[in-house]
N, C-alpha and C positions, 0 to 999 in steps of 0.2 A: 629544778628543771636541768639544774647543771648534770645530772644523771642519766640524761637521755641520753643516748649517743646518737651520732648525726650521722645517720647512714642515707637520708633522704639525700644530700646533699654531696655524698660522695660519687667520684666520677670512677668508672671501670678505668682501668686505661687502655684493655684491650678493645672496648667498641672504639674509642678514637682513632685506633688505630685501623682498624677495619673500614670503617665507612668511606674514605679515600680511597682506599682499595679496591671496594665494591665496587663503587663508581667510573674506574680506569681499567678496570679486567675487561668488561666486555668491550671497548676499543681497543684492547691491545690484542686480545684473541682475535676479532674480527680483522682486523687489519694484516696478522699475520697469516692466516687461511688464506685471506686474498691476495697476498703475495705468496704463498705457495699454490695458489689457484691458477696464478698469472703465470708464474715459474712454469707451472708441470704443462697448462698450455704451449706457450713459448718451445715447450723441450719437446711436446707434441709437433708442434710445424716441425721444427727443425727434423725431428723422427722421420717425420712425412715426407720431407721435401729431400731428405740424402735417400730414401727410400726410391722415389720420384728418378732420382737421378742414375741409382743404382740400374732399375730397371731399363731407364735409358740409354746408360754405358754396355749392358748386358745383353740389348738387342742391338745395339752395334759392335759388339765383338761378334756374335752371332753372324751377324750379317756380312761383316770382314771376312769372317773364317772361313765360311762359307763361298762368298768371292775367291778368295786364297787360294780353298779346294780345290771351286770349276779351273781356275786359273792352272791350276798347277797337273790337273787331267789333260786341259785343253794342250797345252806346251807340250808334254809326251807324245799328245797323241797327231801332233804337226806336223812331225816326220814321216808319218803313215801315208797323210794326205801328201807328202810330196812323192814318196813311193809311187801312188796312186800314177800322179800325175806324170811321173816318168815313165810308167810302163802303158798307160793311154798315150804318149809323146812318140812313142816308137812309128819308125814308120812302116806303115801295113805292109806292105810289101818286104819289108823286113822279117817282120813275125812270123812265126812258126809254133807248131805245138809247144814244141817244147822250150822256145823263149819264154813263151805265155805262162808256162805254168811253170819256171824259173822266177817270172814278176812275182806269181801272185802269188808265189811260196815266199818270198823277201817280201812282202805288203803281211803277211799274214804273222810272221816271225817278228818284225817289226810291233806290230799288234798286240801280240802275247806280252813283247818286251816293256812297250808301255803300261799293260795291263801290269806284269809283274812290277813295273819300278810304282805303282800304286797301289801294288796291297792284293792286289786280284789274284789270283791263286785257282788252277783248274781242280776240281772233283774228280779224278781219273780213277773209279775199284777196275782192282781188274775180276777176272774171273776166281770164282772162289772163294772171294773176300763175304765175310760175315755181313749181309746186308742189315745197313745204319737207319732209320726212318729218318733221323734229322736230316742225313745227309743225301740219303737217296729216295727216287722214289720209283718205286713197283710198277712197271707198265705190263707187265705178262707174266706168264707162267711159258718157263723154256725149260724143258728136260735135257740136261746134259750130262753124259757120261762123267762119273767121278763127280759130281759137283756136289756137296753135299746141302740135302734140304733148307731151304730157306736162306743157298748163299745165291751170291753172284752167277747167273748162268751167261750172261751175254749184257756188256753195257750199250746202249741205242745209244745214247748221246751224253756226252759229258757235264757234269755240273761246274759251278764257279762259287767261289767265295772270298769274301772281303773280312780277314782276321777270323773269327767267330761266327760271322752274319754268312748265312748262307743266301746268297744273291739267285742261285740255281739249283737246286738237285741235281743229281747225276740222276739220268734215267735208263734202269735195269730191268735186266727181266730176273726172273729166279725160278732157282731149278723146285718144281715141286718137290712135297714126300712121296714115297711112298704109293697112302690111299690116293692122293690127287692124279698122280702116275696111271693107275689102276683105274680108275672109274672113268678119264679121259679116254683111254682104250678103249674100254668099253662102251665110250658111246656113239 
């Protein structure tokens, strides 16, 4: 029997080493998910809560600026209302045509000047200018001598604008073509 060999009896050395292993992976897996579970939550609030504040900070600059803005209209446009009130101050018996429309030319220039130290800018075409749709808008059809179709015949009333942003149109007439010329005649 000294011939058998004794394989019953031999041990692998690799299961030994395995089965401690097996037994410690799945706690250390779990363990380490849930603190990267905890982590990416934790970094979630935090996400959340500078987001929270972002939006916060961003309606009060809004709100500032805004303030800022009327504020800095309002200050320009003080010296108007004291104009105002110095040519209502005159005394009547004093006044005359042409004081009155000496004030109300200084109240009015005054006006503009505030306007322009904010960005306000008048729409003024004159006659003949290539009518703009952004900028103008078409109230009539005016036949003028020399005007060429489709421009400027006669501005009614001036437009205004703030940089880009058209606040008014200019309101124009335009000289018809042509047929338009012709069929008006005729009717």
């Amino acid at each position: 029997m000294a011939s058998e060999p004794q394989q019953d009896h031999v041990e692998d050395p690799g299961l030994d080493d395995e089965a401690p292993q097996t037994m410690n992976e799945p706690a250390e897996p779990m363990e380490a998910l849930r603190q990267e579970l905890e982590e990416a939550v934790a970094a979630k609030q935090r996400a959340m809560a500078d987001f929270s504040n972002f939006q916060r900070r961003a309606s009060e600059n809004e709100s500032r600026a805004r303030s800022q803005g009327i504020a800095e209209v309002a200050r320009t446009l003080v010296p108007v209302l004291d104009q105002f009130e110095m040519a209502l101050g005159q005394a009547s018996s004093e006044a005359n045509i042409e004081s009155l429309i000496e004030g109300i030319t200084l109240v009015k220039d005054g006006f503009l000047q505030a306007l322009e130290r904010n960005g306000v800018h008048p729409i003024s075409p004159e006659v003949d200018d290539e009518f703009d749709p952004m900028r103008h808008e078409a109230m009539m059809k005016q036949p003028v001598e020399g005007v060429a179709p489709g421009h400027v015949s006669m501005v009614v009333q001036s437009g205004w604008e703030l940089g880009s942003v058209v606040l008014r149109p200019a309101k124009v007439a335009l000289a018809p073509s042509a047929e338009e010329s012709g069929s008006a005649e005729h009717s």
